[in-house]
C-alpha positions, 0 to 999 in steps of 0.5 A: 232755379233751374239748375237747382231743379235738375238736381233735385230731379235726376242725376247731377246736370252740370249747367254753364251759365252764360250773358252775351255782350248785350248785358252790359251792366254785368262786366263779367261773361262767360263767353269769349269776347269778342264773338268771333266765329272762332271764339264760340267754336273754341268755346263750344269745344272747350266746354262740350254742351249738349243743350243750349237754354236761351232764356227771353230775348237777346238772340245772337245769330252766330251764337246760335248759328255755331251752336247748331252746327255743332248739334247742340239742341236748342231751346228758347225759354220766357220768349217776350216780344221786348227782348227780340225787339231788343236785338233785331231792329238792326238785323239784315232782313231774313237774320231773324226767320233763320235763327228762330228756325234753329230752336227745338222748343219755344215757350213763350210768355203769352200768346202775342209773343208767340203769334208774333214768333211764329209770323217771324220764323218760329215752328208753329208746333214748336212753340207754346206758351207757357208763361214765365220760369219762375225762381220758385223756392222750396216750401220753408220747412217746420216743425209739426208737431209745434204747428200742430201743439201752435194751433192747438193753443190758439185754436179759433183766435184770428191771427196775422204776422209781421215777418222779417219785422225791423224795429222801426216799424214797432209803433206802425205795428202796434196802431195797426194791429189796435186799429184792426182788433176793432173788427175782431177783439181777439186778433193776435198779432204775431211778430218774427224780428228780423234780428231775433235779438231784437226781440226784447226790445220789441216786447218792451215798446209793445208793452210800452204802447198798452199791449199784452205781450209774450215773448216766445223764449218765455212763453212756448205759446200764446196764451188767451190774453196775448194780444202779441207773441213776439219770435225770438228764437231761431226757428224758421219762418215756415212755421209761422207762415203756415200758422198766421192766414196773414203776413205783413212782410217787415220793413217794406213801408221804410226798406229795411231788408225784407222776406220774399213774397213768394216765401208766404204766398207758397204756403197760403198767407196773404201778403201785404207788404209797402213799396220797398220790396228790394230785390224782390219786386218781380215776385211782388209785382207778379202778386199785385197783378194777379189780385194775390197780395195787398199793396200798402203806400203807408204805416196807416194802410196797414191797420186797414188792409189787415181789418179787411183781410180778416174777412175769410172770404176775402183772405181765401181769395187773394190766397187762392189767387197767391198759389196760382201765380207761384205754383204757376212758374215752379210748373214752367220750371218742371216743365224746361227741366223735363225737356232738358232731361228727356233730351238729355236721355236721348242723347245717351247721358 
């Protein structure tokens, strides 16, 4: 993420990402093993890094320590108290205060760490909290002028969407989309599969099931009988998602591969998703917390918490709450890549 940042930003960084003997689940590292004094200098001298990005906990005090001898600027980013925990229980005492000293900024992800930072070593006008650099994508591009020929067709109709939609999920998503066209009758059910070629097949059970559907390659928009518009076609799911204040993200009840959370909740859809949100849980969870998503446990929720989101006040709510958490950590993110370049400019590249 921040590696894609700084492109976007300036002149091409050139980023080395690095794990620590502390990860032992990834068998792979960059650095020299074993982390010898004179491996992290040879290394160092090998690659030649200006700037040092420490990301949580997990600090290596000859690491840091050779870093800082060789002038590298150093920062310490998404700062939490499990991570030092982590790696300092069996520290000789002072180790810690040592290596705190070393670091040019501290960003912490709430105030408790960087209390705790700053009573263990840290600067106290280095730190500052800033919550957590998320890995925050680009807005999904669309077409305008489809979006705007889109809700032009259809104009006042209250409108959710399944996106990513696996085919098992078709019987849940026409009970629920029958359940909640209880409180609005004119409620549009949109449908992206998650393989376009299932589209057909979508349409045929739908239609199946008593609904009214169209299928995109057919029909270039719904029309007022539709109950259902299923995508099968291959245009990005950025249009839809500005489209449809609503998004159901496919195959969470029955872990189907499914959409990142933070891909709607960019562009002001309200998320509902099931409990299977592999691999993207920490955005999901971060939504949940915040008061920003809806958290279904079955096939019968759905139908509910679309009725209940149907409401405007309520939707603008959770989508309101859905922007602060994403745009929140692309801030943290143009916050780092900002230091990183100002550093960078005064050291003459």
């Amino acid at each position: 993420m921040l590696d894609r940042k700084l492109r976007e930003d300036g002149d091409p960084v050139h980023v080395i990402a690095t794990l620590t003997r502390w990860n032992n689940s990834l068998r792979e590292v960059a650095l020299p093993e074993p982390l010898g004094k004179a491996n992290i200098r040879a290394f160092i001298a090998d690659w030649k890094p200006v700037i040092v990005v420490w990301m949580r906990g997990n600090l290596d005090p000859a690491i840091l320590r050779e870093a800082r001898a060789a002038g590298l600027r150093m920062f310490l980013v998404d700062a939490t108290i499990a991570g030092l925990d982590l790696t300092t229980r069996n520290w000789m005492p002072g180790v810690l205060r040592t290596v705190l000293s070393r670091f040019d900024a501290v960003l912490t992800l709430d105030q408790t760490t960087a209390d705790r930072l700053i009573r263990a070593g840290a600067r106290a006008d280095v730190v500052q909290v800033t919550g957590s650099m998320e890995d925050c994508a680009p807005p999904l591009p669309c077409d305008e002028n489809q979006r705007q020929a889109l809700s032009a067709a259809i104009m006042t109709r209250p409108v959710w969407l399944a996106a990513g939609a696996d085919l098992d999920e078709c019987v849940d998503l026409c009970t629920a989309h029958v359940m909640a066209s209880r409180r609005a009758h004119r409620l549009l059910l949109i449908i992206v599969p998650r393989v376009a070629s299932d589209g057909i097949e979508f349409a045929a059970r739908m239609r199946a099931a008593g609904l009214h559907v169209a299928l995109r390659s057919h029909d270039p928009a719904p029309t007022d009988p539709m109950q259902a518009y299923v995508v099968d076609t291959a245009e990005d799911l950025g249009l839809w998602y500005r489209i449809s204040p609503i998004t159901y993200l496919g195959g969470t009840l029955h872990g189907a591969p499914c959409r990142d959370a933070y891909e709607a909740a960019a562009l002001g859809s309200v998320v509902v998703y099931g409990a299977r949100v592999t691999p993207y849980e920490k955005h999901a969870a971060r939504l949940h917390a915040a008061g920003a998503s809806c958290l279904i446990r079955s096939a019968d929720d759905l139908g509910h918490c679309v009725e209940k989101l149907l409401a405007p006040d309520k939707a603008a709510q959770l989508a309101h709450a859905a922007w602060d958490v994403t745009s929140r950590g692309a801030d943290v993110t143009n916050r780092i890549a900002g230091m990183i370049q100002r550093r960078l400019a005064e050291l003459g590249f």
